[in-house]
N, CA, C and O of each residue as an XYZ file, in Angstrom:
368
protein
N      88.018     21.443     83.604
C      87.008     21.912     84.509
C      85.686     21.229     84.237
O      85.243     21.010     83.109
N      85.056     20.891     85.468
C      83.542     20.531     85.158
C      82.560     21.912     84.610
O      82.455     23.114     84.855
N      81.951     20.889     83.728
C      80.354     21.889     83.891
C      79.363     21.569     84.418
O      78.476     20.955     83.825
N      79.297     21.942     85.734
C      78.209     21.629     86.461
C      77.700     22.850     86.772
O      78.427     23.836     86.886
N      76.315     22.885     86.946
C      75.193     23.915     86.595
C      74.576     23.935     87.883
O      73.993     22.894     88.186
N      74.562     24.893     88.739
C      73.491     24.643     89.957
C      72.376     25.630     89.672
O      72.648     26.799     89.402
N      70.934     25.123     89.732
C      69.780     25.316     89.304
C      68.977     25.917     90.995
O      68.237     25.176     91.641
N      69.194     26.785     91.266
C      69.158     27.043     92.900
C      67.373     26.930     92.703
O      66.862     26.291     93.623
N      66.337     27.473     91.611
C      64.881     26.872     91.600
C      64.660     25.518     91.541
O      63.490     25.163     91.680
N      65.361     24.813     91.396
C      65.260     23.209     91.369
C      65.459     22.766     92.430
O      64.812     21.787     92.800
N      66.373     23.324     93.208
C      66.728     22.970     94.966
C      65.656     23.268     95.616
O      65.161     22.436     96.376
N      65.006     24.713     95.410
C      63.461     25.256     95.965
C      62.605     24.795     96.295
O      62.026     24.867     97.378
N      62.225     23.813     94.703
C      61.025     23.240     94.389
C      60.912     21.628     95.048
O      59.901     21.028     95.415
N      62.638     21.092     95.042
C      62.707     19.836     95.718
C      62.508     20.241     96.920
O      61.597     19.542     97.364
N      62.838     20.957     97.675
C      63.037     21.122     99.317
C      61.333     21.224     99.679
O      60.747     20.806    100.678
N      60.923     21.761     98.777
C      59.394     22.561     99.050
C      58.540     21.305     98.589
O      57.523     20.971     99.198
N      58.913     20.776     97.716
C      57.864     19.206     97.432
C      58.243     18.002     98.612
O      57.572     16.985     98.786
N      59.272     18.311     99.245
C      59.490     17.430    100.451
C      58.506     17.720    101.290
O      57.554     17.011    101.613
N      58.868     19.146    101.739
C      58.393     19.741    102.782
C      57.263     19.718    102.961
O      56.776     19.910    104.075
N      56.632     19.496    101.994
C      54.710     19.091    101.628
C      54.775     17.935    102.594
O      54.562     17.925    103.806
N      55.250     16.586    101.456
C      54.902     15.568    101.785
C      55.126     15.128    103.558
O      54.339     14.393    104.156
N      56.419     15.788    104.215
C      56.485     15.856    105.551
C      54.966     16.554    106.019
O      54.122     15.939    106.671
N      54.842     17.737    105.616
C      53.418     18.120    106.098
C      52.667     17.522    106.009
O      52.001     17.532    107.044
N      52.274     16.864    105.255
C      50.891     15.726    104.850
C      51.256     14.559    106.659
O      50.468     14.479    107.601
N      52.407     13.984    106.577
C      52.743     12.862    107.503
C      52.651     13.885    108.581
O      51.726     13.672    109.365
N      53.128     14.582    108.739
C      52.876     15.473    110.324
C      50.739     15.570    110.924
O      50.150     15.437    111.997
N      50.296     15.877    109.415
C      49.021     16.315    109.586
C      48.215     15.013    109.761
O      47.137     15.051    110.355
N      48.812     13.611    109.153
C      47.854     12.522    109.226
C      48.266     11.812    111.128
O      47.416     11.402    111.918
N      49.870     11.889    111.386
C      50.345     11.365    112.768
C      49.353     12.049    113.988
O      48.945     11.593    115.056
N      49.124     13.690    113.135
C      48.388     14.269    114.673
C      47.144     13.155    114.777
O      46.895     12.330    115.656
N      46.642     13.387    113.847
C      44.779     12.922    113.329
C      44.486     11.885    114.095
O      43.499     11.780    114.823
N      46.067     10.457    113.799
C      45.421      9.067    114.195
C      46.033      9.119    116.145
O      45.642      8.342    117.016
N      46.939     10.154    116.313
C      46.834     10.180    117.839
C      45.502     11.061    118.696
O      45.459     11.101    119.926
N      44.628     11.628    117.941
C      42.999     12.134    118.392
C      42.501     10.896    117.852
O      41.318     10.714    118.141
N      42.967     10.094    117.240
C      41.886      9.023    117.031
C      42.000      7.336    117.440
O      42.029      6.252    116.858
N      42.041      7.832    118.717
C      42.468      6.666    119.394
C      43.638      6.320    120.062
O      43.591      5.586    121.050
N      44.453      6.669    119.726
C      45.553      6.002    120.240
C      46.485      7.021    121.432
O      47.265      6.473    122.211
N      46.267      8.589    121.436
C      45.994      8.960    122.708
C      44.775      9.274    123.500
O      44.588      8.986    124.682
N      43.863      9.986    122.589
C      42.250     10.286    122.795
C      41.292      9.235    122.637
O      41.741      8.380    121.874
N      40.280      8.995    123.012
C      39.240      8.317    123.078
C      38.416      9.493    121.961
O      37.983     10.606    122.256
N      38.390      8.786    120.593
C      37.230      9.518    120.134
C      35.680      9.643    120.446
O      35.234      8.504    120.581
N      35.003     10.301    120.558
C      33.601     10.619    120.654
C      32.942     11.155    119.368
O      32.223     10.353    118.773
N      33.056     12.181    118.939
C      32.134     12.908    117.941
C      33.416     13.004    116.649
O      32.906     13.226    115.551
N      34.850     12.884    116.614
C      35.702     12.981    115.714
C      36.111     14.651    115.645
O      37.179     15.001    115.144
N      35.082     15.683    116.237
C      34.903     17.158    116.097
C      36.653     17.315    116.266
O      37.109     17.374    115.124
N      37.409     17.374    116.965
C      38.696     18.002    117.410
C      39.747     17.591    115.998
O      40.368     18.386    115.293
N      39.695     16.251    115.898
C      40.293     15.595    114.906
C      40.470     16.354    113.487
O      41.493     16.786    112.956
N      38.602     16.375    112.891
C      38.555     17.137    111.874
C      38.846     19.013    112.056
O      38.872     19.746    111.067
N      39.024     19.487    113.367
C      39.027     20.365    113.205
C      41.194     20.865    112.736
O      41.539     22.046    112.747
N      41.984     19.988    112.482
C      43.055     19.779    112.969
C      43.583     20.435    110.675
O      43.031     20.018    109.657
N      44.417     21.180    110.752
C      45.013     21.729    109.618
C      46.605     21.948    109.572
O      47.324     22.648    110.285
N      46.907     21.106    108.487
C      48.686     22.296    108.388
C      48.590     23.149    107.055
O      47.706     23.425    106.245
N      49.663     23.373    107.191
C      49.737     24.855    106.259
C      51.307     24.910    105.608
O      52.197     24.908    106.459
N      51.690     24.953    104.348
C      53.146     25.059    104.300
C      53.377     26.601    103.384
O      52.956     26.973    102.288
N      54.132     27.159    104.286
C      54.660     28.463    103.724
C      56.090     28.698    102.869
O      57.106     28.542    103.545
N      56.240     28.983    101.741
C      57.184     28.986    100.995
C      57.025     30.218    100.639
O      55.996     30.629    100.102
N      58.834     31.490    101.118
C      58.294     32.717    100.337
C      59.615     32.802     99.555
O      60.148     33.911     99.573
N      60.179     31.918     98.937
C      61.776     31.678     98.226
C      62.870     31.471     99.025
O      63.815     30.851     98.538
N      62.960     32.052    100.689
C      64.134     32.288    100.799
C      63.878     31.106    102.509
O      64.863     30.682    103.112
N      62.205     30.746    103.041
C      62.157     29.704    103.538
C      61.067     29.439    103.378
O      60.192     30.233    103.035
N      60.852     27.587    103.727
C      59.802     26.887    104.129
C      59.367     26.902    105.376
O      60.054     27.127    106.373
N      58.373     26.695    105.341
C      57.835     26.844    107.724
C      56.454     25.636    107.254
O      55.670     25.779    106.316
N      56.493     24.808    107.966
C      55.188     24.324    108.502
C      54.758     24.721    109.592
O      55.433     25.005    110.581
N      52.866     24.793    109.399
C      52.102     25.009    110.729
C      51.056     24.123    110.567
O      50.451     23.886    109.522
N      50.782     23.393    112.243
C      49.610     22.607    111.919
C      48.720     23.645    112.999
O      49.234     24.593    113.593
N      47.567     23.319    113.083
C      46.084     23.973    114.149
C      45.396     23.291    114.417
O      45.305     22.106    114.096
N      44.520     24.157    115.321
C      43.442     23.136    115.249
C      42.407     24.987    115.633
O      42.806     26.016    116.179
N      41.017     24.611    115.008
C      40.539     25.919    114.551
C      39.193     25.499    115.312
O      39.031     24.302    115.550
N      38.387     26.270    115.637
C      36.811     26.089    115.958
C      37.108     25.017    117.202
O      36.617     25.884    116.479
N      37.256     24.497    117.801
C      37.450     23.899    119.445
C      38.006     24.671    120.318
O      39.203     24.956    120.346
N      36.987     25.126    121.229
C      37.516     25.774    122.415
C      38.682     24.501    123.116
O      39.894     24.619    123.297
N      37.908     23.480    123.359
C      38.741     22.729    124.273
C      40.351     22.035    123.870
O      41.071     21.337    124.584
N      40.575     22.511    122.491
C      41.794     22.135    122.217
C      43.188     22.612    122.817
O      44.251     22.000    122.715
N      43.001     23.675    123.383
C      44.080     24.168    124.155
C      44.427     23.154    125.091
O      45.415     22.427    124.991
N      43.528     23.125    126.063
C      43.380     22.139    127.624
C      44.248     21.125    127.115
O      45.452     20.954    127.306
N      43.128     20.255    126.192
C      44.078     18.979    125.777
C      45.089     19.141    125.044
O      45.109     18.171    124.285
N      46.194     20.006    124.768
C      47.654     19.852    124.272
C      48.484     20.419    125.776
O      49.533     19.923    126.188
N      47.823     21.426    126.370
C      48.883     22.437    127.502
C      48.367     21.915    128.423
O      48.916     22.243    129.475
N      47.179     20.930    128.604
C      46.719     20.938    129.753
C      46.361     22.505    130.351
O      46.604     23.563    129.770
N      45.687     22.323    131.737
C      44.443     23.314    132.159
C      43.660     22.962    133.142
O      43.611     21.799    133.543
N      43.019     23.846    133.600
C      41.333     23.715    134.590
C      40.823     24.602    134.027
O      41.321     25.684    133.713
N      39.521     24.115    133.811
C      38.095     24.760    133.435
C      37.564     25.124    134.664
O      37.663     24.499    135.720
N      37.045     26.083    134.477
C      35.719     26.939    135.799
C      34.903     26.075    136.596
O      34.352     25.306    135.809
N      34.568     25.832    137.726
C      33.208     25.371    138.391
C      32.388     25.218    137.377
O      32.828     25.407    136.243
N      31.299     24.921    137.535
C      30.025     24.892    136.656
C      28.962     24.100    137.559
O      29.094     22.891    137.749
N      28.290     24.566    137.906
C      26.781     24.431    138.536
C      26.094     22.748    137.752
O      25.976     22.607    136.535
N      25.768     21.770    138.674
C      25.210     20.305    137.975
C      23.686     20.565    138.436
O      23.291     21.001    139.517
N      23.190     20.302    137.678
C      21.466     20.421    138.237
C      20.729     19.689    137.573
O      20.790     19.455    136.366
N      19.743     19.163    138.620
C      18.879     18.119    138.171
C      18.246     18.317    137.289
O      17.669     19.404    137.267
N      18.066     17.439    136.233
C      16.718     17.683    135.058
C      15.714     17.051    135.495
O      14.614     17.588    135.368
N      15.825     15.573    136.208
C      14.718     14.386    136.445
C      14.914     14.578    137.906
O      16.075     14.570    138.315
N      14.096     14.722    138.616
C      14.065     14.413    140.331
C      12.890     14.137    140.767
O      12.716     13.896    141.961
C-alpha cells in the first residue's frame, strides 16, 4: 500500500493563493480597459475607483471586483439614460 497523505489545508491555501493571484489579473485587465483601450481616460477617477476582494471562509473562495464612489459607473457597464438637464449660458 502507498502512503500517501492528503493535507486538505494545503489544497486550501494553494487554491486560495491562486485565487489571489487570478484576482490581482482580473483587477489590473478591468483598470487597463478604463484606461484606454475601451474608455477614453479623462481624470483616471472611475479607474481608481475600481476594487476586488477575495473571500475565503474554508469551505469556498468567491471573487468580487467594484467600483465604489462613481455615480456614473453603472451607465457605463449596463448602459442607461440620464435625465434632461437644463444648458444655460454663462457668457452671452
Amino acid at each position: 500500500m502507498s502512503d500517501l497523505e492528503f493535507d486538505a489545508n494545503a489544497v486550501q491555501d494553494a487554491l486560495a493563493d491562486r485565487a489571489d493571484q487570478l484576482r490581482a489579473l482580473l483587477e489590473d485587465k478591468i483598470k487597463q480597459n478604463l484606461s484606454g483601450d475601451v474608455l477614453a481616460v479623462r481624470t483616471g477617477r472611475l479607474r481608481d475607483s475600481i476594487s476586488s476582494d477575495l473571500e475565503d471562509d474554508g469551505s469556498a473562495i468567491s471573487i468580487s471586483s467594484e467600483s465604489t464612489g462613481v455615480p456614473y459607473a453603472a451607465i457605463l457597464e449596463y448602459g442607461g439614460k440620464t435625465a434632461a438637464h437644463d444648458i444655460v449660458a454663462t457668457k452671452a
